[in-house]
C-alpha positions as CSV (number, residue, x, y, z in Angstrom):
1,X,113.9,38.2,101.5
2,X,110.1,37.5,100.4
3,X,108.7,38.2,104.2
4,X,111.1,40.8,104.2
5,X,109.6,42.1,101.1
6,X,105.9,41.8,102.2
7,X,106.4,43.3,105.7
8,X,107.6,46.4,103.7
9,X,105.2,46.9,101.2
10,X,102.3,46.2,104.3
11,X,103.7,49.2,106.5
12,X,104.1,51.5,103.7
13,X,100.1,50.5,102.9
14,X,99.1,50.9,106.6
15,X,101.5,54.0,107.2
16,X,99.4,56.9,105.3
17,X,96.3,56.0,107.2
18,X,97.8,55.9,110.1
19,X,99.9,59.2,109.8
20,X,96.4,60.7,108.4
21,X,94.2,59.4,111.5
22,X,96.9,61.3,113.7
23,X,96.8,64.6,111.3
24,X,96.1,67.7,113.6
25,X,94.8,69.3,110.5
26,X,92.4,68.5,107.5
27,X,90.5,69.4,104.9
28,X,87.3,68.0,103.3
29,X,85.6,69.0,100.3
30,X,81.9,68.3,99.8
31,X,80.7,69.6,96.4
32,X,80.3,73.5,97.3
33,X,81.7,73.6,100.8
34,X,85.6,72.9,102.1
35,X,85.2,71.8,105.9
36,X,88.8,72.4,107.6
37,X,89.3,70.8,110.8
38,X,91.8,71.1,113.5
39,X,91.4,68.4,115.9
40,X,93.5,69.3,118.6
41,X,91.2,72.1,119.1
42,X,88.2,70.1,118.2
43,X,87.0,73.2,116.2
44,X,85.5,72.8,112.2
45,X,84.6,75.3,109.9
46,X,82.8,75.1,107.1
47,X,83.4,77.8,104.1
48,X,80.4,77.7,101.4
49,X,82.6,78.7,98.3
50,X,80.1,80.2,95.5
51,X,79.9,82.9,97.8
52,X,82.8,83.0,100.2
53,X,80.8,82.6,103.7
54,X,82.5,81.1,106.2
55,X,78.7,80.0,107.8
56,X,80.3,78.3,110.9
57,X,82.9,78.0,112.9
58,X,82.2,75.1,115.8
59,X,84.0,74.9,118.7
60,X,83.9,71.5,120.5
61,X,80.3,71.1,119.6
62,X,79.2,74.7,119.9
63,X,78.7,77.3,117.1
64,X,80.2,80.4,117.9
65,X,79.2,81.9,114.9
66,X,75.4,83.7,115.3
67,X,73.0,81.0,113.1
68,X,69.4,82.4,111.6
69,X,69.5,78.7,109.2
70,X,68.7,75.4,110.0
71,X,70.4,73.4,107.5
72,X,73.5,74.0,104.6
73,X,70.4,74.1,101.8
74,X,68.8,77.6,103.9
75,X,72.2,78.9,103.6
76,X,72.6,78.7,100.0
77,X,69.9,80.5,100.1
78,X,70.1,83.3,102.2
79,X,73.8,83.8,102.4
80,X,74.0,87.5,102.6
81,X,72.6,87.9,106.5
82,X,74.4,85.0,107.7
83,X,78.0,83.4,108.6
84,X,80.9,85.8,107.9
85,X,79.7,87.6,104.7
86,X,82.3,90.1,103.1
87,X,81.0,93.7,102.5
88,X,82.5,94.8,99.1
89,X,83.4,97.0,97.1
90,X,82.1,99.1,99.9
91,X,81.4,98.3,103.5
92,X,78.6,100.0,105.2
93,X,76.7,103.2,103.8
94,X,77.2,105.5,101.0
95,X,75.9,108.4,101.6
96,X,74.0,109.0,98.5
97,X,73.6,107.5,95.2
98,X,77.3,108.4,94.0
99,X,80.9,108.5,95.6
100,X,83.6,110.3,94.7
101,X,87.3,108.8,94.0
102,X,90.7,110.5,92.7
103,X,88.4,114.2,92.6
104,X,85.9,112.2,90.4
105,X,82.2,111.9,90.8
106,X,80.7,108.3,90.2
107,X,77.0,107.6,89.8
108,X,75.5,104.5,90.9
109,X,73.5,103.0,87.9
110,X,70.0,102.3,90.1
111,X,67.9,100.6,86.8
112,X,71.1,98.1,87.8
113,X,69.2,96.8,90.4
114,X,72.2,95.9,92.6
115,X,72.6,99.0,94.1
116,X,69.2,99.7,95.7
117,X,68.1,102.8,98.2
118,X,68.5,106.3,98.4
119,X,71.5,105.3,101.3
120,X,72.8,102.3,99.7
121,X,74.8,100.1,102.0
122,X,77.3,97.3,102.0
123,X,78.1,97.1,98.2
124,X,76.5,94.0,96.3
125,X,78.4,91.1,96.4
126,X,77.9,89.2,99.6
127,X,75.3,87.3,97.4
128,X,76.9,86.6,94.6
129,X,77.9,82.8,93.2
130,X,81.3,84.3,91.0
131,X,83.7,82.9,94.0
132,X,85.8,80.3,92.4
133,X,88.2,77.5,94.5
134,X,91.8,78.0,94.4
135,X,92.8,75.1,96.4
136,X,92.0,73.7,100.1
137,X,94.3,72.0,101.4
138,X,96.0,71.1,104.8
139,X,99.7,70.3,106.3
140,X,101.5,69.9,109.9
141,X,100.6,73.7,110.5
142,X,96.9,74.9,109.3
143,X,93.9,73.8,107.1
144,X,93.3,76.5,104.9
145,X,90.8,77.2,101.8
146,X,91.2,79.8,98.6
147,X,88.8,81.6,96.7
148,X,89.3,84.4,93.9
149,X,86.9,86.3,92.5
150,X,87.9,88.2,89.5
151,X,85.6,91.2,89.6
152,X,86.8,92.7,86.5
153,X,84.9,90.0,84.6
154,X,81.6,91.1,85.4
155,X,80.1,94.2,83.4
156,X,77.1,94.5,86.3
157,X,79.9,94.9,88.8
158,X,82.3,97.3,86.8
159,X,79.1,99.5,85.7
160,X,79.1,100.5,89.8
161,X,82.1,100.1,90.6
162,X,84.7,100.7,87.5
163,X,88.2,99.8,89.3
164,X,89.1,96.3,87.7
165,X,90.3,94.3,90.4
166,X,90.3,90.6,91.8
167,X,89.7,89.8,95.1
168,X,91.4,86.5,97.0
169,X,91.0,85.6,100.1
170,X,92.0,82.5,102.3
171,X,90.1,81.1,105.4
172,X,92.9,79.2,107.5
173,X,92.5,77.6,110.4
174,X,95.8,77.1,112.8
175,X,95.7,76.7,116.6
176,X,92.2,76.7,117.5
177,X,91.9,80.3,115.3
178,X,90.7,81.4,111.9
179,X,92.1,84.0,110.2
180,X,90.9,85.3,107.5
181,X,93.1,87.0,105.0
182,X,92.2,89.5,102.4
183,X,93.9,90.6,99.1
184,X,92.8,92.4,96.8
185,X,95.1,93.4,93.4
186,X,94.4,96.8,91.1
187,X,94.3,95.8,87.4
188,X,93.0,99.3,86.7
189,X,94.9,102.1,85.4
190,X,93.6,104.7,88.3
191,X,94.5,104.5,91.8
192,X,91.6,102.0,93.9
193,X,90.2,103.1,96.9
194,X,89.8,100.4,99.6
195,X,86.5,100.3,101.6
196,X,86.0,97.3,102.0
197,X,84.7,95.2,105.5
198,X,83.4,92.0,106.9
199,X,80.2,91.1,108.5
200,X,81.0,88.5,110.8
201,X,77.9,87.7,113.5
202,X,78.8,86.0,117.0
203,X,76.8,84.8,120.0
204,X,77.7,82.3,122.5
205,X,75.5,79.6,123.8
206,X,75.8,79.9,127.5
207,X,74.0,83.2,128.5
208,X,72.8,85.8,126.9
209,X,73.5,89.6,125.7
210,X,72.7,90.7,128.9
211,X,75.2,88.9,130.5
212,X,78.0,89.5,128.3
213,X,80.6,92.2,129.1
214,X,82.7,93.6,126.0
215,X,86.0,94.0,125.9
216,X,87.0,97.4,123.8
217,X,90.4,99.0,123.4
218,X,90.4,102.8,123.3
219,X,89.4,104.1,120.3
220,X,87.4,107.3,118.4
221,X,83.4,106.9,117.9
222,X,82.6,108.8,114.7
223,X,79.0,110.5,115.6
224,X,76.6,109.6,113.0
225,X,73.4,111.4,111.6
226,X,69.9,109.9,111.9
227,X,71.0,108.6,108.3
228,X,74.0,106.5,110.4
229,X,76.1,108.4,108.0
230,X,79.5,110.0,109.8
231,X,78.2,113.8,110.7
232,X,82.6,114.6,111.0
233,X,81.9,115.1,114.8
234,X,84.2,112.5,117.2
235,X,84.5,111.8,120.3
236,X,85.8,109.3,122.6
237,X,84.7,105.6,122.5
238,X,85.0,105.7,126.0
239,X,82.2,108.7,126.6
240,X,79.8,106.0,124.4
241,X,80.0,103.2,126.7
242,X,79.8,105.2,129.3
243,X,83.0,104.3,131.1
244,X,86.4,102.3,130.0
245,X,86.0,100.4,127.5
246,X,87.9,97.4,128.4
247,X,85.2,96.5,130.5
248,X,81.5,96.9,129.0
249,X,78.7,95.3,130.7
250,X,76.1,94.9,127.7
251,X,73.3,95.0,130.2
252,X,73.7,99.1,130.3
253,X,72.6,98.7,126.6
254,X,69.3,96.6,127.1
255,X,67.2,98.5,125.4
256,X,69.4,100.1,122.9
257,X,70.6,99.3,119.4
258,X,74.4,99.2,119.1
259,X,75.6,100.3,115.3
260,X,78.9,102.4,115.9
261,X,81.6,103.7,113.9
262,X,85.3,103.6,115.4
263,X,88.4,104.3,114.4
264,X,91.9,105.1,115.8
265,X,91.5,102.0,117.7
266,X,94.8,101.6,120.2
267,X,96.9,98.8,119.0
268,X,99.5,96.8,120.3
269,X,103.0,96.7,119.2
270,X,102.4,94.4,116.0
271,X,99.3,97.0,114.9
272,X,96.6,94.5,115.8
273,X,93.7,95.4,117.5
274,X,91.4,92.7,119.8
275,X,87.8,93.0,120.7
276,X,86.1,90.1,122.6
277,X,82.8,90.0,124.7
278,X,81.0,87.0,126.4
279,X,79.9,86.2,130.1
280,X,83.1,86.6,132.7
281,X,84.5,83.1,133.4
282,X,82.4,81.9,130.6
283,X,82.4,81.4,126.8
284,X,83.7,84.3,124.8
285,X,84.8,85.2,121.3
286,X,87.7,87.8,120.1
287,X,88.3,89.7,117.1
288,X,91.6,90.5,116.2
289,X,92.5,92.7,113.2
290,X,95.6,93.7,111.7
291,X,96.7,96.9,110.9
292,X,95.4,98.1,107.4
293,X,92.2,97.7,108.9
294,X,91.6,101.0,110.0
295,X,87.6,101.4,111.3
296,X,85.6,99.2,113.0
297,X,81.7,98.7,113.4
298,X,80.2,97.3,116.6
299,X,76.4,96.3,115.8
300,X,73.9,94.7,117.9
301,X,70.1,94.7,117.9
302,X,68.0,94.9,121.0
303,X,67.1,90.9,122.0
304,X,63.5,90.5,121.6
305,X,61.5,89.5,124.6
306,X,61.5,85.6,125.3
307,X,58.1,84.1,123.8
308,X,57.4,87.2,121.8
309,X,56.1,86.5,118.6
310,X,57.1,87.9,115.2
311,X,60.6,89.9,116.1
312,X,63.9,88.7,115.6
313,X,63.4,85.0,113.5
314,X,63.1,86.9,110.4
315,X,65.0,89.1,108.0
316,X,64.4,92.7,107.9
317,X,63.3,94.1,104.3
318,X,62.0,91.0,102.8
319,X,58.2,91.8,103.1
320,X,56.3,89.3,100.7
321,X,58.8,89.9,98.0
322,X,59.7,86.3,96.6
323,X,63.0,84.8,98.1
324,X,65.6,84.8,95.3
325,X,67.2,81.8,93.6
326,X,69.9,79.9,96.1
327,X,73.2,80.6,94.7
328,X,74.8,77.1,94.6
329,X,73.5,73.5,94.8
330,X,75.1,70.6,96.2
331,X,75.0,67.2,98.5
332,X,73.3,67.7,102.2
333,X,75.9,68.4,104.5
334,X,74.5,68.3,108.2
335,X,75.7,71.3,110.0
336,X,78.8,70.3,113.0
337,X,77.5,72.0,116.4
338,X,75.5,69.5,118.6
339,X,72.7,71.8,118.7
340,X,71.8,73.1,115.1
341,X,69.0,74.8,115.4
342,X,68.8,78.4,114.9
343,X,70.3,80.6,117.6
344,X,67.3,81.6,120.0
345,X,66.7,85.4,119.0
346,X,66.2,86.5,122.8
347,X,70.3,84.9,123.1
348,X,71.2,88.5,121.3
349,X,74.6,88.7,118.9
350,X,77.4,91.0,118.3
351,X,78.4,91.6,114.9
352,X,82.3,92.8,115.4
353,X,83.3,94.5,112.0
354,X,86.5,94.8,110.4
355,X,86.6,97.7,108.0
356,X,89.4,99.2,105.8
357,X,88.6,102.7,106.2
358,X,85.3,104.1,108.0
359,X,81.4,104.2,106.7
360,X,80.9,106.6,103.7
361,X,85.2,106.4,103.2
362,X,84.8,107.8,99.6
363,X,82.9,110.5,100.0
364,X,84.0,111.6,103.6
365,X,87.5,111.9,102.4
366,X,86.5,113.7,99.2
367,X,84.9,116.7,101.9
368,X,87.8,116.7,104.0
369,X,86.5,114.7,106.9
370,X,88.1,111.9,106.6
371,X,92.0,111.3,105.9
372,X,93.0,107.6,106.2
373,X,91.3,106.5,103.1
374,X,93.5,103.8,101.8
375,X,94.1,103.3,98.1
376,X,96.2,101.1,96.0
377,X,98.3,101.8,93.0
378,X,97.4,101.0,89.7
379,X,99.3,97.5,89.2
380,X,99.6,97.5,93.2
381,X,98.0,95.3,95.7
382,X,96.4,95.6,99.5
383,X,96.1,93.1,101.8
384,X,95.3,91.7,105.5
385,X,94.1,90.1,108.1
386,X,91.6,89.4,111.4
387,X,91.5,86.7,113.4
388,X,88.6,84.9,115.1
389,X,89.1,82.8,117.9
390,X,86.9,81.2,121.0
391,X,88.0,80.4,125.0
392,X,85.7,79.0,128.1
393,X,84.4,76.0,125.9
């Protein structure tokens, strides 16, 4: 009965290891960033909390995710033009210094400081530290991490913006894909407009923009001023491109800046809509989105000539101004992709946009111009999805 005994209590030591070592799923936290891992897919992403960024997504060795930092330290600080930042409370540009919501006017407070330009543009939080962890954690199905940020809290955020709300969202990893799921609950007494959008950037390693062909479904392009502000004129996606969009070579744009507004994108029968590019019978990267996001931005800069100094390594707008403080501290984490130095500017991206509702939602629908603007009830909540997800590696 004693080796009896002992034989039991040695597999019931040995058996959570084991079980763990076989997990398809995991999740690590390092001080400020959760690392979920799906090994059957051999894909890891890392999520920098503070500020919600998933800053990579690695797919057996490669980064599919568009890198301009060298190490986890350069992305605490520099979030904002890197990763998958989230564009809130409003994605894209505001026409003016003021939007309008429920028939009322609201002025930006400029002396604020985080609302800055005459055309401000993708709110003012994709910076900020106030993300706090829900819980990461991992089971037989996904890896998935949880963040809130309870804007309501913050008086500089309220003074632009006053619709008490939190935000939550959840990065999960399941079957080789990320999604990426959004919530955001009204607190306020006053319906909340939703115009809210991510920024995620992509580029795959094996050729460049010029190779790549995009993959668009049908959809309207919204014709935008020299202000990139909607002018209300539409017109097929398809007269953009210059032919169907499910098949784009990127090389007709070689010397052109893509930075588009869609909406009325076709769906399928579960109100998802996919976008992918990359080289044919090479790497590629989708976007899929779920239904409540209603526009879409496609933005991509012209590649800078190989060897050509000064274009494309730095970030636009920063001048000599000093760099501001990083948002977080923690251990050094080395980055997961084989290769982790910055992605070659000549390579190209494509930044593939979720958004709610259009550019300038607010104060397009307050004209007339626009009439999907999305709000939610006072005590109410909206929420949804996109999915990210790699194939040819």
């Amino acid at each position: 009965m004693k080796f009896a005994g002992w034989m039991t209590a040695l597999v019931l030591a040995v058996l959570p290891a084991a079980v763990q070592a076989q997990a398809p799923y995991s999740v690590k936290t390092m001080g400020d960033v959760v690392q979920l891992r799906d090994a059957r897919a051999d894909t890891t992403v890392s999520v920098l909390v503070p500020v919600n960024n998933a800053y990579e997504m690695v797919v057996k060795s490669k980064n599919i995710i568009r890198m301009t930092i060298s190490s986890v330290d350069d992305m605490r600080a520099r979030p904002g033009l890197n990763g998958v930042p989230l564009l809130a409370p409003f994605a894209n540009r505001n026409d003016g210094t003021a939007f309008y919501a429920n028939g009322k006017k609201y002025n930006f407070d400029m002396e604020r400081g985080n609302v800055r330009g005459p055309i401000p543009i993708h709110g003012y939080l994709s910076g900020t530290n106030a993300w706090k962890l829900v819980e990461a954690k991992a089971d037989g199905k996904s890896a998935w991490v949880t963040s809130r940020l309870e804007f309501y809290k913050y008086p500089d955020y309220m003074q632009q913006f006053p619709f008490a709300h939190t935000l939550t969202v959840t990065y999960r990893l399941a079957g080789g894909a990320l999604e990426v799921h959004t919530r955001v609950d009204n607190l306020s007494t006053e319906p909340m407009p939703v115009v809210l959008g991510w920024h995620p950037y992509f580029a795959v390693s094996d050729s460049s923009r010029s190779d790549w062909v995009l993959r668009f479904p049908p959809a309207r392009r919204w014709v935008l001023t020299d202000a990139k502000i909607p002018s209300g004129q539409t017109e097929p996606a398809a007269t953009y491109f210059g032919g169907d969009t499910r098949s784009i070579p990127l090389s007709r744009f070689f010397d052109r800046l893509i930075d588009d507004v869609f909406d009325n994108v076709e769906r399928d029968a579960r109100g998802r809509a996919m976008v992918s590019f990359g080289k044919p019978g090479g790497q590629s990267v989708s976007l899929t989105m779920g239904p409540n996001y209603k526009g879409l931005v496609l933005y991509s800069t012209v590649p800078p000539v190989p060897g050509a100094a000064g274009r494309g390594g730095t970030q636009a707008g920063r001048g000599n101004a000093a760099p501001p403080p990083p948002v977080s501290t923690g251990p050094a984490i080395p980055l997961s992709a084989a290769d982790t130095s910055p992605t070659p500017p000549e390579r190209g991206f494509v930044a593939i946009e979720p958004y709610a509702a259009i550019t300038d939602a607010m104060n397009q629908a307050h004209k007339g111009a626009y009439k999907e603007l999305q709000s939610i009830a006072p005590g109410g909540r909206w929420e949804e999805s996109f999915w990210i997800s790699a194939s040819g590696y």
